[in-house]
N, C-alpha and C positions, 0 to 999 in steps of 0.2 A: 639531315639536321646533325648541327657535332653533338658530339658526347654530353660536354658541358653545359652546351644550350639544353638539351632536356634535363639535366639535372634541375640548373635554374627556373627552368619554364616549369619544371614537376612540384615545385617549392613552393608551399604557399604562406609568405610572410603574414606575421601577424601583428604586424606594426609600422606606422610608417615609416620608421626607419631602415625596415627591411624592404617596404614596397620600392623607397626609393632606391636602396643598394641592389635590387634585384635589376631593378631598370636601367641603372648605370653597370651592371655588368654584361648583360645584354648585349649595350653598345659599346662594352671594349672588346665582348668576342665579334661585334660587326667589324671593328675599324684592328682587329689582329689576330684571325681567326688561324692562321697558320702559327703562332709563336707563343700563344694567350698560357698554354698547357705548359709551356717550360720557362726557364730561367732568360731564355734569350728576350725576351719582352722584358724588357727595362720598366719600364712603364707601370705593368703592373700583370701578374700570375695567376694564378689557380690555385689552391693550396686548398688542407683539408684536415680539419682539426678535432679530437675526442675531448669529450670532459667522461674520465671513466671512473666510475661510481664501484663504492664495495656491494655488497649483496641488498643491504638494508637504506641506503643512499643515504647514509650522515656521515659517509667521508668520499673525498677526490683524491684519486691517485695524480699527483704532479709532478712534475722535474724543475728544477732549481737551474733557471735557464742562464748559460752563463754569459750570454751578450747582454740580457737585459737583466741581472743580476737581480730574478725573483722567482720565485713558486710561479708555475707557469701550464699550461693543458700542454698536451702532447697532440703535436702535428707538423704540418708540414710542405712542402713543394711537390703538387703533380708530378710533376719530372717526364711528362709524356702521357702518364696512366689518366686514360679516360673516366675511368668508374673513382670516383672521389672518396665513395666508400673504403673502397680496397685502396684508396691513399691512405686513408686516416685511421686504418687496421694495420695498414705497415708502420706507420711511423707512432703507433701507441707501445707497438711491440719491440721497435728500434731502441725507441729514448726510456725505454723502462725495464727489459729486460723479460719480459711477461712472455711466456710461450702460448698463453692462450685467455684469448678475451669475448667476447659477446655481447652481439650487437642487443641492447636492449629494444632501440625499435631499429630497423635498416636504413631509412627514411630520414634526411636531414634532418632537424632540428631548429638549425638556425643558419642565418646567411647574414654575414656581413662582408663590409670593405673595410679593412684594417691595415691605417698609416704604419711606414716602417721608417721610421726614421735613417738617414747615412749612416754606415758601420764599417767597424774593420771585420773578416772574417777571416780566420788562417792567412792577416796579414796583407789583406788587398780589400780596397776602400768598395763596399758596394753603397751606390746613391740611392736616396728615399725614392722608394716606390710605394704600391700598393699589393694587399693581398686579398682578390680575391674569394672569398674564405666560406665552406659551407663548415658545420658542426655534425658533429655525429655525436649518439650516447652509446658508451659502453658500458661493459659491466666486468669488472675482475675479481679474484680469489684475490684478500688480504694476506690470506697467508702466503700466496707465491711468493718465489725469490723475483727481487729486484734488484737490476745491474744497470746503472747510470748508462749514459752516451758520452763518454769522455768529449766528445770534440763539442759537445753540444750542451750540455748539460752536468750538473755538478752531482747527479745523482737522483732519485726518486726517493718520495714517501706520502704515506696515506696524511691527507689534511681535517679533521672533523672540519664540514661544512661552515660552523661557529665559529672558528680560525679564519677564514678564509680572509676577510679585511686586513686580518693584522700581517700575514702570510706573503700575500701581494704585494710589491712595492711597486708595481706597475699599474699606478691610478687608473688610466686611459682602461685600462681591462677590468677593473671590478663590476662597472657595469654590465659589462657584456657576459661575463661570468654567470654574476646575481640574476641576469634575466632568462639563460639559461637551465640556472640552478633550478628556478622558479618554474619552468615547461618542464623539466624531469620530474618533479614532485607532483606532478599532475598527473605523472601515466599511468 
């Protein structure tokens, strides 16, 4: 069985939104089971995203994401890496600067499919695809130093939870956010 299919298959949706994204990604690791992990599937990737929480959970560490010009979770493209977790612990660490973070629970969170609209990136037109996408919760030291992702990002800072609406300019994600936010406050 791939990598990705037990992740998926180990994930238990808690909504229909997710029973159905669960089942439609399924069958795109059926119909691209060699390509699903990297960038060369057009179509649609793997990716693997943190919402990482301060110690007490009334603020998200974000990056001010500069394609989509908003306060944004830190994550990102498989690239290959089967374990999604140890995706989304690379790329909280990448786009923020953070030497050391911790998994609040190890265990996804959440699973969606999230539209990417056509973009330029470093200059070359990538077409709307899909991502893939599990969630992980972390957990970070407020005080650490944080250092942006220049090619990706305009920078990092902690968000009071309360902000978050105003924060976002990327409508399409506050719900997905909010519904997250909501499963962390539960653990």
């Amino acid at each position: 069985m791939h990598g990705y299919q037990r992740q998926i298959l180990d994930y238990r949706p808690v909504c229909e939104q997710e029973v159905q994204d669960q089942r439609l990604m399924l069958r795109y690791l059926e119909l691209f089971p060699d390509t699903i992990g990297t960038r060369q599937c057009e179509i649609a990737h793997m990716t693997a995203s943190s919402l990482i929480f301060n110690r007490d959970r009334r603020k998200l560490l974000m990056v001010f994401h500069n394609i989509y010009r908003s306060w944004s979770w830190t994550g990102g493209h498989a690239d290959g890496e089967t374990d999604l977790f140890m995706t989304a612990v690379r790329e909280a660490k990448e786009e923020t600067g953070l030497k050391s973070v911790r998994p609040i629970v190890k265990e996804a969170q959440g699973l969606d499919i999230l539209p990417v609209w056509g973009h330029f990136k470093r200059g070359v037109y990538v077409s709307s695809h899909q991502h893939l996408n599990l969630t992980y919760f972390l957990e970070a030291d407020e005080e650490a130093e944080l250092v942006g992702k220049e090619d990706e990002n305009s920078g990092a800072a902690w968000i009071p939870l309360e902000e978050l609406r105003k924060k976002v300019t990327e409508r399409d994600m506050v719900p997905v956010y909010e519904k997250l936010i909501e499963r962390a406050l539960r653990l």
